[in-house]
Gaussian input, Z-matrix of N, CA and C with variables (Angstrom, degrees):
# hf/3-21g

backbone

0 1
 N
 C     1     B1
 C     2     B2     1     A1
 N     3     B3     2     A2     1     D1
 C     4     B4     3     A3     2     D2
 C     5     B5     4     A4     3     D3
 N     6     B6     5     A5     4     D4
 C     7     B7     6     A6     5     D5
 C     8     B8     7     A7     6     D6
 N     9     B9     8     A8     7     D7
 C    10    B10     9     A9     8     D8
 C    11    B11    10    A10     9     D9
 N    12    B12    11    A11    10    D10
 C    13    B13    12    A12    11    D11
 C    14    B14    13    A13    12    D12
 N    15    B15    14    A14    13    D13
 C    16    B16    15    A15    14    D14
 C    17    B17    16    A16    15    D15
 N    18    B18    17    A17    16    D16
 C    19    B19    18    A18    17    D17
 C    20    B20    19    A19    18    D18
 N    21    B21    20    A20    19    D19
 C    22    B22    21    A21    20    D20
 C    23    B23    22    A22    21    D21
 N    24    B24    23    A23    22    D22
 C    25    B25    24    A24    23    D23
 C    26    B26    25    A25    24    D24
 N    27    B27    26    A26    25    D25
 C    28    B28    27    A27    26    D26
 C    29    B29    28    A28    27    D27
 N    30    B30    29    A29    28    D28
 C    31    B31    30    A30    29    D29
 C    32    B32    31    A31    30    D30
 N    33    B33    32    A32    31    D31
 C    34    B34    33    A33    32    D32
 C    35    B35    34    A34    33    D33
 N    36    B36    35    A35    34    D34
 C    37    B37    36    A36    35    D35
 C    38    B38    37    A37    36    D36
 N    39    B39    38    A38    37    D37
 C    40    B40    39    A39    38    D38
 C    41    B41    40    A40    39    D39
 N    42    B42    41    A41    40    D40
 C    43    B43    42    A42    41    D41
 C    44    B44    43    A43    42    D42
 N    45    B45    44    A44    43    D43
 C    46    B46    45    A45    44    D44
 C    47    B47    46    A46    45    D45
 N    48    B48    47    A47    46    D46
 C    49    B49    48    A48    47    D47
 C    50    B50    49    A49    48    D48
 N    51    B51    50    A50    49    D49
 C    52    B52    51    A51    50    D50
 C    53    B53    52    A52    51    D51
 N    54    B54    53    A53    52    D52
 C    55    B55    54    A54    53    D53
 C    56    B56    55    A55    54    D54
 N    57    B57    56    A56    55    D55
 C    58    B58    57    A57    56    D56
 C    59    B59    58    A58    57    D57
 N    60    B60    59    A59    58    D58
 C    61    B61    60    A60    59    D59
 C    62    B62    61    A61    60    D60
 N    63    B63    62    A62    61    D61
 C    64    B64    63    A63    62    D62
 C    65    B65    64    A64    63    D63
 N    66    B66    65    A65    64    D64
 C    67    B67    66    A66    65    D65
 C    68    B68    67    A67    66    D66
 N    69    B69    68    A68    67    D67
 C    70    B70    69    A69    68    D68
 C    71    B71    70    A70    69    D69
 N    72    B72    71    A71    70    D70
 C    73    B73    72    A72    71    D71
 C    74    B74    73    A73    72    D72
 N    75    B75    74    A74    73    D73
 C    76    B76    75    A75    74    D74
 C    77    B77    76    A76    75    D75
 N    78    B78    77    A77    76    D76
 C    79    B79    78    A78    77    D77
 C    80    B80    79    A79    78    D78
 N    81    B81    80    A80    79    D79
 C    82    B82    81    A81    80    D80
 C    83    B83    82    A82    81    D81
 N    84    B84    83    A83    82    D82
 C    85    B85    84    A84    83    D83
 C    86    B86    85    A85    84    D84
 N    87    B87    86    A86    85    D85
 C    88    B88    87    A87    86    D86
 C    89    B89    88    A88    87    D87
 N    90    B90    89    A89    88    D88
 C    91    B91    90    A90    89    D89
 C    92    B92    91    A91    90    D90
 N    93    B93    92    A92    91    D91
 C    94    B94    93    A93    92    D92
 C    95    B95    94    A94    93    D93
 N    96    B96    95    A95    94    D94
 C    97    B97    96    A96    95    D95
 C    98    B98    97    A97    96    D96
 N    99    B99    98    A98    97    D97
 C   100   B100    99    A99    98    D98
 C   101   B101   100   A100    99    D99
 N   102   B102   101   A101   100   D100
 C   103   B103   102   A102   101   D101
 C   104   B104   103   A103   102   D102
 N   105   B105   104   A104   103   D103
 C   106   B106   105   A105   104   D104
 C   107   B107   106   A106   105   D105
 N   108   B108   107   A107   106   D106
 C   109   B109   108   A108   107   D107
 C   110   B110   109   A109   108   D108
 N   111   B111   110   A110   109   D109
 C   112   B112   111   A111   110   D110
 C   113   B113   112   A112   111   D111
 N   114   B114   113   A113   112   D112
 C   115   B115   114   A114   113   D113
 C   116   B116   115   A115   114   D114
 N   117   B117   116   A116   115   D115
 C   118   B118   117   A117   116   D116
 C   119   B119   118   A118   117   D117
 N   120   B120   119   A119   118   D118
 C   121   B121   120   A120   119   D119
 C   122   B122   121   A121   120   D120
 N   123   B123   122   A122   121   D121
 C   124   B124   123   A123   122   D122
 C   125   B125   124   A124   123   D123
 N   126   B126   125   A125   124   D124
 C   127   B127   126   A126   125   D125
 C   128   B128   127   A127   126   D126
 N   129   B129   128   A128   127   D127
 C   130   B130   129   A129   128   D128
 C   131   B131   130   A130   129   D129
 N   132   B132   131   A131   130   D130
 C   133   B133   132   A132   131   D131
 C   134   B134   133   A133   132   D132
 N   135   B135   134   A134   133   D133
 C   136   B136   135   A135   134   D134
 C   137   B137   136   A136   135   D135
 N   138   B138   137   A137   136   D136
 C   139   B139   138   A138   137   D137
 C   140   B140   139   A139   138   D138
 N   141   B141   140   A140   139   D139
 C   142   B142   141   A141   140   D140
 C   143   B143   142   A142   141   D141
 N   144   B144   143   A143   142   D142
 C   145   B145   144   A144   143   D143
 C   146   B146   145   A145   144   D144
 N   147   B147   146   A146   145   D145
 C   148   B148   147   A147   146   D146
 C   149   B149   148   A148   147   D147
 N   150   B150   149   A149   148   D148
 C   151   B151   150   A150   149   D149
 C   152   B152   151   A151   150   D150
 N   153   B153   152   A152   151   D151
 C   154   B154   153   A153   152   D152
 C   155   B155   154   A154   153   D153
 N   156   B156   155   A155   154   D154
 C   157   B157   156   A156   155   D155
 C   158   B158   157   A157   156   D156
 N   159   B159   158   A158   157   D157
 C   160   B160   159   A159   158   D158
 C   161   B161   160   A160   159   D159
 N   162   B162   161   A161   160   D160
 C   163   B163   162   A162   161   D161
 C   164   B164   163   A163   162   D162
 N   165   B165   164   A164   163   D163
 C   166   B166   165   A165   164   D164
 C   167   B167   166   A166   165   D165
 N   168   B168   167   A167   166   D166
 C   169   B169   168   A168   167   D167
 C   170   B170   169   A169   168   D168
 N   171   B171   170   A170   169   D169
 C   172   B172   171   A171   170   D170
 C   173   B173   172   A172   171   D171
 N   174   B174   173   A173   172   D172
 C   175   B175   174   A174   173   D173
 C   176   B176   175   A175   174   D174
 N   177   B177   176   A176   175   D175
 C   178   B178   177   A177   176   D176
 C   179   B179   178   A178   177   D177
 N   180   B180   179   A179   178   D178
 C   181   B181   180   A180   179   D179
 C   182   B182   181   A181   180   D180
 N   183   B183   182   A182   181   D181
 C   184   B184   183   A183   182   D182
 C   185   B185   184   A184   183   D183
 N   186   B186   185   A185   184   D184
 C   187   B187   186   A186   185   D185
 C   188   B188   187   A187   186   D186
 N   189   B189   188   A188   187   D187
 C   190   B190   189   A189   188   D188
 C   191   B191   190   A190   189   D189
 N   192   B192   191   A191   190   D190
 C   193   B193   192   A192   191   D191
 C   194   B194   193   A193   192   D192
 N   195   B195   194   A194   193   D193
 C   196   B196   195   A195   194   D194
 C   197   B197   196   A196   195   D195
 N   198   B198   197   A197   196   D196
 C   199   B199   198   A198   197   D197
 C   200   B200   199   A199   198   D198
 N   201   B201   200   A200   199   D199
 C   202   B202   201   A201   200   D200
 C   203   B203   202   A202   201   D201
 N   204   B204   203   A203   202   D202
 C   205   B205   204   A204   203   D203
 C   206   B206   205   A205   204   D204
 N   207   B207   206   A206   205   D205
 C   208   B208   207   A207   206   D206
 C   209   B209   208   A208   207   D207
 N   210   B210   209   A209   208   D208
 C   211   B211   210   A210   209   D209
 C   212   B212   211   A211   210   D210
 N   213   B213   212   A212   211   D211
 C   214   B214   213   A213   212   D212
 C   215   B215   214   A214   213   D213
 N   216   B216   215   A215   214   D214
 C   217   B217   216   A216   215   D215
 C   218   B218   217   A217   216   D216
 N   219   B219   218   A218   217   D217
 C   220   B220   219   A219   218   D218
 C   221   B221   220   A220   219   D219
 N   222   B222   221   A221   220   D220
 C   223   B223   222   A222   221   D221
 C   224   B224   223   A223   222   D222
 N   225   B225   224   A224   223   D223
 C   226   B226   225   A225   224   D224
 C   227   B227   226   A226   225   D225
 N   228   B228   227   A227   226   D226
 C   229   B229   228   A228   227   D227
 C   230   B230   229   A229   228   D228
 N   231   B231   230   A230   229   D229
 C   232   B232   231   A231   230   D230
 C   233   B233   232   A232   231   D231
 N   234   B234   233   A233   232   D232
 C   235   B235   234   A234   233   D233
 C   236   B236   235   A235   234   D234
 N   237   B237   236   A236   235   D235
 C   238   B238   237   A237   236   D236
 C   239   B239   238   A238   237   D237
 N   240   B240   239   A239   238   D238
 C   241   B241   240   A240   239   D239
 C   242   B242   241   A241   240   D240
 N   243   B243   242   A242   241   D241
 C   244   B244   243   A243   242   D242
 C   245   B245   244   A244   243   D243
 N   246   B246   245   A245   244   D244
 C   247   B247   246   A246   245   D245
 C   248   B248   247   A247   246   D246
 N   249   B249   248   A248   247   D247
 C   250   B250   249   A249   248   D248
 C   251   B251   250   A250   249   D249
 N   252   B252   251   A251   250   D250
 C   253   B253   252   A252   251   D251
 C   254   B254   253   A253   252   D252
 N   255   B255   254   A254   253   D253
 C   256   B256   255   A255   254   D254
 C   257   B257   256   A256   255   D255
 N   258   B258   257   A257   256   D256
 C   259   B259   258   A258   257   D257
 C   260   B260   259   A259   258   D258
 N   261   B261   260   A260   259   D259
 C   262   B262   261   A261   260   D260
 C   263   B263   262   A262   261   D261
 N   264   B264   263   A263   262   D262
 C   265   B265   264   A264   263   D263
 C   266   B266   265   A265   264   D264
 N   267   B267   266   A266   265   D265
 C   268   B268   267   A267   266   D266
 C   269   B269   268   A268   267   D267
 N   270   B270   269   A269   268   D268
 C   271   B271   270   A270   269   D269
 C   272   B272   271   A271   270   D270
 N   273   B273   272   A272   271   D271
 C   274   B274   273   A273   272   D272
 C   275   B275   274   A274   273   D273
 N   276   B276   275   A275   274   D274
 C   277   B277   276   A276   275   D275
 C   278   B278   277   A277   276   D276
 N   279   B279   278   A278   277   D277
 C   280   B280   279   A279   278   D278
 C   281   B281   280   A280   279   D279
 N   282   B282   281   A281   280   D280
 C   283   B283   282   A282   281   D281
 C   284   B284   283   A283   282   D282
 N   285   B285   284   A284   283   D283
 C   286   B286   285   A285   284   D284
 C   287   B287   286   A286   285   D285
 N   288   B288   287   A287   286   D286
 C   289   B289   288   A288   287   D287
 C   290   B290   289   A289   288   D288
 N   291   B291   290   A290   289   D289
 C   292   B292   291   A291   290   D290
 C   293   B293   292   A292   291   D291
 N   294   B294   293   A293   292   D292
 C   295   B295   294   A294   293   D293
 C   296   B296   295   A295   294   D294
 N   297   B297   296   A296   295   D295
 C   298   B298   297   A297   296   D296
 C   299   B299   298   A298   297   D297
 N   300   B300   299   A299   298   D298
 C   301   B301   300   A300   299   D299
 C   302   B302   301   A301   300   D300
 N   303   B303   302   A302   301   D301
 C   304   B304   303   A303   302   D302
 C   305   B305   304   A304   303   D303
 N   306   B306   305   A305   304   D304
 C   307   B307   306   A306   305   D305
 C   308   B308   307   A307   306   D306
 N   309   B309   308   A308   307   D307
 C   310   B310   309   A309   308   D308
 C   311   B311   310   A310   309   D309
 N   312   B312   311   A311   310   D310
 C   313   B313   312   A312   311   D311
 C   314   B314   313   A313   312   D312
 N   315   B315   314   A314   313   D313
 C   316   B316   315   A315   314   D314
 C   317   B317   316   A316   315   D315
 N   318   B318   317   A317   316   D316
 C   319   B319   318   A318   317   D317
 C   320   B320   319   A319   318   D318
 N   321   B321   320   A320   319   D319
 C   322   B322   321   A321   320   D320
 C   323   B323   322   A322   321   D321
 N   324   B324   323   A323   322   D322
 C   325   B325   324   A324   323   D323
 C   326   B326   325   A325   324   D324

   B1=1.4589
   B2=1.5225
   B3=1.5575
   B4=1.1528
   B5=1.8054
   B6=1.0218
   B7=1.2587
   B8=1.5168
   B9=1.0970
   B10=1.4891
   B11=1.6920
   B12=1.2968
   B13=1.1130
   B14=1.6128
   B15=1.4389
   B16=2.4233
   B17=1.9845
   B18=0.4842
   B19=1.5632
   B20=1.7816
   B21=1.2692
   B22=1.4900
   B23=1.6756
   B24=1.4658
   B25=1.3942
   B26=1.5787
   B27=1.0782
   B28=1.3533
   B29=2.1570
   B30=1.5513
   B31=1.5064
   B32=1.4315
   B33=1.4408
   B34=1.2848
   B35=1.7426
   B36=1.3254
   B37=1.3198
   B38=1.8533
   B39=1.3316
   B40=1.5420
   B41=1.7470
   B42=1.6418
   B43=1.7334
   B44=2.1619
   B45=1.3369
   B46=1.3730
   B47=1.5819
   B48=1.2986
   B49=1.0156
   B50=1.6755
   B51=1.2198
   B52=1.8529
   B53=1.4287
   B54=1.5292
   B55=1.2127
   B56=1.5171
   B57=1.7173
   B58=1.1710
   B59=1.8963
   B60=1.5603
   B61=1.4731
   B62=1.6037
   B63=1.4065
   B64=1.3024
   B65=1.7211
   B66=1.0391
   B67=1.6156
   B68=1.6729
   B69=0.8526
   B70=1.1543
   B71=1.5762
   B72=1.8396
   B73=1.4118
   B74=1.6993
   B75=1.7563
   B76=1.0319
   B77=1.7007
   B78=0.9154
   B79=1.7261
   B80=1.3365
   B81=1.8671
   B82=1.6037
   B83=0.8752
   B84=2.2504
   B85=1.7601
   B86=0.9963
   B87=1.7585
   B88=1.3593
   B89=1.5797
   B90=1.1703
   B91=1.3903
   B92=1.6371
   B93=1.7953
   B94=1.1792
   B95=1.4225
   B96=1.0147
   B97=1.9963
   B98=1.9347
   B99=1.2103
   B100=1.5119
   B101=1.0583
   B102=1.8569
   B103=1.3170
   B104=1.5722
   B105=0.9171
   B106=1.4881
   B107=1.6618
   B108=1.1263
   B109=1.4183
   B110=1.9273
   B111=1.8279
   B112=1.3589
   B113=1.2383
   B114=1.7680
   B115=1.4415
   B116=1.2182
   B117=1.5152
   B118=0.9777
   B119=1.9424
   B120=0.7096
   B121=1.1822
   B122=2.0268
   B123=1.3905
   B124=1.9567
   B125=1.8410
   B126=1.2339
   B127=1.6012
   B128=1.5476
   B129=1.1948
   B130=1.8994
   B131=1.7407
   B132=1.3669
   B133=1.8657
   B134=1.6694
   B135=1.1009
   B136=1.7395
   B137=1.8125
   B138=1.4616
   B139=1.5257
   B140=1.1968
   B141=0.9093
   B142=1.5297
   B143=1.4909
   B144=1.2539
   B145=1.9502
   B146=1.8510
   B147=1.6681
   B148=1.5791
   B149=1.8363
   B150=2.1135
   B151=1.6358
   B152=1.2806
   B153=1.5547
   B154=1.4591
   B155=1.8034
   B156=1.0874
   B157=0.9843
   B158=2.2366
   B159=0.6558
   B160=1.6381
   B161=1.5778
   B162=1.7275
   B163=0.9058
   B164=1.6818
   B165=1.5800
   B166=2.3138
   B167=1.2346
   B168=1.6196
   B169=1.3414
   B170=1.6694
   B171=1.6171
   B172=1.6697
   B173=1.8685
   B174=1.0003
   B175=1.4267
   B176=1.8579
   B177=1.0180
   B178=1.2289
   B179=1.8936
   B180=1.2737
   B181=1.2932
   B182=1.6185
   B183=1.1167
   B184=1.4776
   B185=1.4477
   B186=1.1988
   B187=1.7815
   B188=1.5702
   B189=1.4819
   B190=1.4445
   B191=1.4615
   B192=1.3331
   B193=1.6648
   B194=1.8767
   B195=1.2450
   B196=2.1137
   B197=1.5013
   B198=1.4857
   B199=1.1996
   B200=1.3652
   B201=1.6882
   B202=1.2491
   B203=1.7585
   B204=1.2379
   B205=1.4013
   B206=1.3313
   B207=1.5473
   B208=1.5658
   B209=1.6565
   B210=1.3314
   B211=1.6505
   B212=0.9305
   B213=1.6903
   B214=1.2525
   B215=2.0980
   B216=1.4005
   B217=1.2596
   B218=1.2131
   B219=1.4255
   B220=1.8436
   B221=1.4540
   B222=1.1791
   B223=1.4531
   B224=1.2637
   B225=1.4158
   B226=1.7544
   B227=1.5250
   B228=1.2666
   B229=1.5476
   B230=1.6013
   B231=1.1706
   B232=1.4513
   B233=1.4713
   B234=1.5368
   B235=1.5072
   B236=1.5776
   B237=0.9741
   B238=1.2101
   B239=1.8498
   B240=1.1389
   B241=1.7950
   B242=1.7516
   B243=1.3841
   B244=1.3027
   B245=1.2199
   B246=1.6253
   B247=1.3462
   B248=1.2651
   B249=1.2614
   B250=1.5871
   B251=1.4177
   B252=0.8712
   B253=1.6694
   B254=1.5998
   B255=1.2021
   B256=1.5249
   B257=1.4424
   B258=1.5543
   B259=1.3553
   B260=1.9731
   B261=1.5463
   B262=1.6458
   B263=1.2942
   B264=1.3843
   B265=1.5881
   B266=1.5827
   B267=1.5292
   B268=1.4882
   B269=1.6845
   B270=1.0583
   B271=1.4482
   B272=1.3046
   B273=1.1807
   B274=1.8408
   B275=1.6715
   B276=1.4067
   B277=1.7457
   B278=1.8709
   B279=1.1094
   B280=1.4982
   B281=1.3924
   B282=1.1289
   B283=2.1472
   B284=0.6781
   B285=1.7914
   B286=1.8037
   B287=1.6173
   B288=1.7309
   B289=1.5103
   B290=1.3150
   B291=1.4734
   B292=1.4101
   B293=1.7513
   B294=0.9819
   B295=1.7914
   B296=1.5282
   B297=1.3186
   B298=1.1236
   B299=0.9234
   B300=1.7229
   B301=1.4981
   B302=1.5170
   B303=2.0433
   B304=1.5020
   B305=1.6624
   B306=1.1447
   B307=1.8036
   B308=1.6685
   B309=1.5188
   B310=1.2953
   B311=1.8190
   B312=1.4454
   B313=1.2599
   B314=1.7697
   B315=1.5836
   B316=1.2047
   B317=1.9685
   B318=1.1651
   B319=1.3510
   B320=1.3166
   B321=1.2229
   B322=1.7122
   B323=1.5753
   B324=1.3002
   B325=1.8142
   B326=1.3481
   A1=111.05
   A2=124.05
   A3=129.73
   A4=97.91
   A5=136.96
   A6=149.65
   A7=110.29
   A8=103.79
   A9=107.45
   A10=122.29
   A11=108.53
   A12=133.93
   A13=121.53
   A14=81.61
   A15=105.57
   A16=81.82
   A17=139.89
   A18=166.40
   A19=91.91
   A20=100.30
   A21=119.01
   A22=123.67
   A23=98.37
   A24=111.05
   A25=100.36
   A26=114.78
   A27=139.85
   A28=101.66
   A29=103.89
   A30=118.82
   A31=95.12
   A32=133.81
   A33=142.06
   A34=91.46
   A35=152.04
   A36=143.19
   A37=103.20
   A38=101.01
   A39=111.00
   A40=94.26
   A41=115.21
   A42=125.76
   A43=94.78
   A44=99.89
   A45=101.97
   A46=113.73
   A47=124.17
   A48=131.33
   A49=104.10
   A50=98.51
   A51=105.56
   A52=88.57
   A53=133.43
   A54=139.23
   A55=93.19
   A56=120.62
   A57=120.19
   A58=140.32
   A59=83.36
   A60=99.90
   A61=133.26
   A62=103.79
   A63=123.79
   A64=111.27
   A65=121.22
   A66=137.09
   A67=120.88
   A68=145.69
   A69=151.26
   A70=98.21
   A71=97.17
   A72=97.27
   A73=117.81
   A74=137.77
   A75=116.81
   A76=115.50
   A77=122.85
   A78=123.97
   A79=140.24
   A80=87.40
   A81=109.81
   A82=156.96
   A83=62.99
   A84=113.71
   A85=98.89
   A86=137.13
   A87=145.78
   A88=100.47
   A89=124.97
   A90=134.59
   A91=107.55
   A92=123.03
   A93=115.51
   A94=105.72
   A95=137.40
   A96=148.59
   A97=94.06
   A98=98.06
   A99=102.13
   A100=134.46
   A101=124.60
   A102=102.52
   A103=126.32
   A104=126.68
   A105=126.10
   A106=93.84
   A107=126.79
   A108=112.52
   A109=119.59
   A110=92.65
   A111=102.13
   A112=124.75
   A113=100.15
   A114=130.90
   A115=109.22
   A116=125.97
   A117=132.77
   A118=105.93
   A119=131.59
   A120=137.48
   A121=122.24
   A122=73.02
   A123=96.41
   A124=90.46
   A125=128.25
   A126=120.14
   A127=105.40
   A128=115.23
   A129=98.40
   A130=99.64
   A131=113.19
   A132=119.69
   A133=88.11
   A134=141.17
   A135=147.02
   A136=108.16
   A137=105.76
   A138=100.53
   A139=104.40
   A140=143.90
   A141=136.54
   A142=125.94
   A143=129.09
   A144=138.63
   A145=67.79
   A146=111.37
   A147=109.12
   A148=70.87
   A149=91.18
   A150=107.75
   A151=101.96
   A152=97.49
   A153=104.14
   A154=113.53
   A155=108.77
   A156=112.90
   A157=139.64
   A158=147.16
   A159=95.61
   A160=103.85
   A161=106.94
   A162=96.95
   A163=172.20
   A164=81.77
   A165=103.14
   A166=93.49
   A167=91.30
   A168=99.65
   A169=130.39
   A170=120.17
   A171=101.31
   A172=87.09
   A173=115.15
   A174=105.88
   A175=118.25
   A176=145.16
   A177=148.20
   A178=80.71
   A179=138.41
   A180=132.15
   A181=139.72
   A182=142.20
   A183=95.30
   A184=124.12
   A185=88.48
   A186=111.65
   A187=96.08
   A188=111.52
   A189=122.74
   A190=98.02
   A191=97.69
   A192=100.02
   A193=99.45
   A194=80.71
   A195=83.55
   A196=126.05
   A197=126.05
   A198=120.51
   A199=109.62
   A200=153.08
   A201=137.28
   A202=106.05
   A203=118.43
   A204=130.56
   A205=110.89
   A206=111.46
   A207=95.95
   A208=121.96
   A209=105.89
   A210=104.94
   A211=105.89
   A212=118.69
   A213=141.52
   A214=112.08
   A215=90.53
   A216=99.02
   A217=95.96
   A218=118.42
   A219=94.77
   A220=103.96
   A221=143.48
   A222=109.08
   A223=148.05
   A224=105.96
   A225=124.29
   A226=86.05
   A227=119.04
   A228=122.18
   A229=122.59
   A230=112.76
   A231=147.69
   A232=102.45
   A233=117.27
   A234=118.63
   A235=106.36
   A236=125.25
   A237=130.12
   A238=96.83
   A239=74.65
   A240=98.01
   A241=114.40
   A242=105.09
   A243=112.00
   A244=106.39
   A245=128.42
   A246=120.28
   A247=141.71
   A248=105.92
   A249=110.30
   A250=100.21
   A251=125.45
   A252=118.76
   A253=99.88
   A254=162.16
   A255=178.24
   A256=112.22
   A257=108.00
   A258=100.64
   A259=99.17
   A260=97.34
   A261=94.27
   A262=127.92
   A263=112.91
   A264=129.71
   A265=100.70
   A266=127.54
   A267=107.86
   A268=87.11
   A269=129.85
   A270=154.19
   A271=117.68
   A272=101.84
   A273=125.03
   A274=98.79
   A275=104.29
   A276=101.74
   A277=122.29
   A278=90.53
   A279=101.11
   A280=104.24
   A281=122.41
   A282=116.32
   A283=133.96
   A284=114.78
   A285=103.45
   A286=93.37
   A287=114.40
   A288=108.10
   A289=109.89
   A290=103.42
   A291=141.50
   A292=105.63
   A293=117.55
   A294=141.90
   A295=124.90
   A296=107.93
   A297=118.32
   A298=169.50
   A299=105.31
   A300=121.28
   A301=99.29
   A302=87.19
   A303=91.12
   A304=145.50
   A305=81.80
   A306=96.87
   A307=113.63
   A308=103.95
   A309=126.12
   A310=113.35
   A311=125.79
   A312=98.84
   A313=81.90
   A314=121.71
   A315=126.32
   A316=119.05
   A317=131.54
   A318=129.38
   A319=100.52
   A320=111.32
   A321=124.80
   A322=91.63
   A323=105.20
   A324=113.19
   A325=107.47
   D1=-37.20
   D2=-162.88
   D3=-81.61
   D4=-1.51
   D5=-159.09
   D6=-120.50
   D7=-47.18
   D8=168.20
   D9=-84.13
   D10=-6.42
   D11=159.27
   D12=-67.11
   D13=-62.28
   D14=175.54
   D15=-59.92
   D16=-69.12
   D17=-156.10
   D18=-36.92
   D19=-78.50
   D20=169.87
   D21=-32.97
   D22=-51.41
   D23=-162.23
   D24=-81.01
   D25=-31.08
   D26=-165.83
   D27=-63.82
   D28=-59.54
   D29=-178.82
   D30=-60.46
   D31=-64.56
   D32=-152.14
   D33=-68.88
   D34=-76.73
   D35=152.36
   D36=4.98
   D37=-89.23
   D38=-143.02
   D39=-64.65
   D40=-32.36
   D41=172.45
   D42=-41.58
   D43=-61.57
   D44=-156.93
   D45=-84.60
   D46=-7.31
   D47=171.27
   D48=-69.57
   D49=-35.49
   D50=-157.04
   D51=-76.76
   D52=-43.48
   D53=-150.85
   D54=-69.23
   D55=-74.08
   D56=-177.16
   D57=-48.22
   D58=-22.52
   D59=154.32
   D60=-55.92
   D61=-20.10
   D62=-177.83
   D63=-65.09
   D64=148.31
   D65=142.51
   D66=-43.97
   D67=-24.96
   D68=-139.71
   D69=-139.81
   D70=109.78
   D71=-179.26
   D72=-63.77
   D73=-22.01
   D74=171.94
   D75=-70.47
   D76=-36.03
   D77=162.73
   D78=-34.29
   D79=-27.86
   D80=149.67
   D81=19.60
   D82=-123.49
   D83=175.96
   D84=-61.22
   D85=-49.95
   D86=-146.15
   D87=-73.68
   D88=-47.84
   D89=-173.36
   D90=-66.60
   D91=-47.00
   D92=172.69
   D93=-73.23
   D94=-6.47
   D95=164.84
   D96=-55.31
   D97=-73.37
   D98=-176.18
   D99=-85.30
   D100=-1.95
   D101=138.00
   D102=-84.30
   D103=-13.44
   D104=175.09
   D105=-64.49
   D106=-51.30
   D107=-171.15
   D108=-57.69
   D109=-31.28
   D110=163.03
   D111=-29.13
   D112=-61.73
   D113=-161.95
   D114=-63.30
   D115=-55.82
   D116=-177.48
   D117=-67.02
   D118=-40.13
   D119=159.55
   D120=-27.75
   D121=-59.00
   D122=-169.85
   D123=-77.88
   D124=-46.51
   D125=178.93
   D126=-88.11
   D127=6.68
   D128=159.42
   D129=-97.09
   D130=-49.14
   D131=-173.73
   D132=-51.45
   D133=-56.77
   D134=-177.85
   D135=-18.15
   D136=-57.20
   D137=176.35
   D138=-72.40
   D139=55.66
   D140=-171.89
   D141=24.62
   D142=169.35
   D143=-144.96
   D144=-115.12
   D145=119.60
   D146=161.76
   D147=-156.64
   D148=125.15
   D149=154.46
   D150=-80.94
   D151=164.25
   D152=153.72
   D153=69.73
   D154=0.11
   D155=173.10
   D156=-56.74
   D157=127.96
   D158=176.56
   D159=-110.12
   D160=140.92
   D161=148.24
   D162=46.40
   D163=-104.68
   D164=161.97
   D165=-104.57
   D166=141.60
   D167=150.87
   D168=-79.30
   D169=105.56
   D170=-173.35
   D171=-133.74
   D172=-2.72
   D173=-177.87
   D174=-126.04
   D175=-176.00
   D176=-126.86
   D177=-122.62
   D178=-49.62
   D179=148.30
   D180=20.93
   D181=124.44
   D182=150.03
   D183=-80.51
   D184=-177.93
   D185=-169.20
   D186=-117.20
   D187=174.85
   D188=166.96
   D189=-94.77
   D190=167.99
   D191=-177.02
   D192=-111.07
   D193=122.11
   D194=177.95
   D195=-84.89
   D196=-9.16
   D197=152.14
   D198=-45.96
   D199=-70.42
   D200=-151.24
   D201=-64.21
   D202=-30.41
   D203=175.43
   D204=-65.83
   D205=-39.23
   D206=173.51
   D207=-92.73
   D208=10.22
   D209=176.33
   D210=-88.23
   D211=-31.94
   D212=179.78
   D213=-46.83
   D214=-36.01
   D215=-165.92
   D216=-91.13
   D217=-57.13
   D218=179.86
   D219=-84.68
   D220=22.70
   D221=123.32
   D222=-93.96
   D223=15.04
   D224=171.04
   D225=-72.87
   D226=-56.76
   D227=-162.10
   D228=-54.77
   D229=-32.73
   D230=174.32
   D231=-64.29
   D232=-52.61
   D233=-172.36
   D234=-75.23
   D235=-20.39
   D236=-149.61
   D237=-90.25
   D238=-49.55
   D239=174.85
   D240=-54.89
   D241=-47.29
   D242=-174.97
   D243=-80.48
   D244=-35.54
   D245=154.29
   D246=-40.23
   D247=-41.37
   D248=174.83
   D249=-82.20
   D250=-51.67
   D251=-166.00
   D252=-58.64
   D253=-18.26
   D254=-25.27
   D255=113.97
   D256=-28.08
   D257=-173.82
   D258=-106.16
   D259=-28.33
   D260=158.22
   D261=-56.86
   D262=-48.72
   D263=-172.01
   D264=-62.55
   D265=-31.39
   D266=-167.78
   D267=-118.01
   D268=57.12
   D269=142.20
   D270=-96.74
   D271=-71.76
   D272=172.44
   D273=-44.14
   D274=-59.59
   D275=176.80
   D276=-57.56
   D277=-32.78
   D278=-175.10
   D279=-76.57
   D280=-50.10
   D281=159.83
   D282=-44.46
   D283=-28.61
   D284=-163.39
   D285=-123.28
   D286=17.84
   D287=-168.31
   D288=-123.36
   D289=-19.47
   D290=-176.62
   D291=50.96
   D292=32.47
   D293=143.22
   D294=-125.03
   D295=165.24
   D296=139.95
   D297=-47.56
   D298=-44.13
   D299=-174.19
   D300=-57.93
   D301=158.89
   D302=160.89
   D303=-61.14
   D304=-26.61
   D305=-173.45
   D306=-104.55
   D307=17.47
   D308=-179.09
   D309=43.11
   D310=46.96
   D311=-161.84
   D312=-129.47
   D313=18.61
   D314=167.25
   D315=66.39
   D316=-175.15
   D317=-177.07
   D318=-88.03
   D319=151.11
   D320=-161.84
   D321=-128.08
   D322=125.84
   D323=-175.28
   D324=-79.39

């Protein structure tokens, strides 16, 4: 499980690395989309993979551990944030540049 996990985190990285490497401001957004999902990925697998677990602690059991769940959460919140602000910024670029590209200097024949 922990492998197919490394496995996971691993595609979603090298997916979004490749994306943001791109020219093309929607290729981006999509690429900072999928490494944050990475991220969030790699700090939920962090508390360790336990089924069946619960939760609270009220019994002699283990429990899951809720710090990785709550980084988890403010960093959904974080991405979300950085998304929009990225997807404004190459709006604003796309109006006043009348392209896309990143470096605004358009397709070269």
């Amino acid at each position: 499980m922990e492998a197919l996990a490394a496995l996971a985190v691993a595609v979603l990285t090298a997916c979004g690395t490749y994306l943001v490497l791109r020219a093309r401001t929607f290729t981006v957004v999509l690429g900072l989309s999928l490494l944050s999902y990475a991220v969030n990925l790699f700090l939920f697998f962090s508390g360790r993979l336990v089924t069946g677990a619960p939760p609270l602690a009220g019994g002699a059991g283990p429990t899951a551990d809720p710090l990785p769940q709550a980084l988890v959460l403010t960093a959904i919140v974080i991405g979300f944030g950085m998304t929009a602000f990225v997807v404004i910024l190459a709006l604003r670029a796309r109006g006043e540049l009348n392209n896309d590209h990143v470096d605004g200097k358009g397709d070269v024949p």
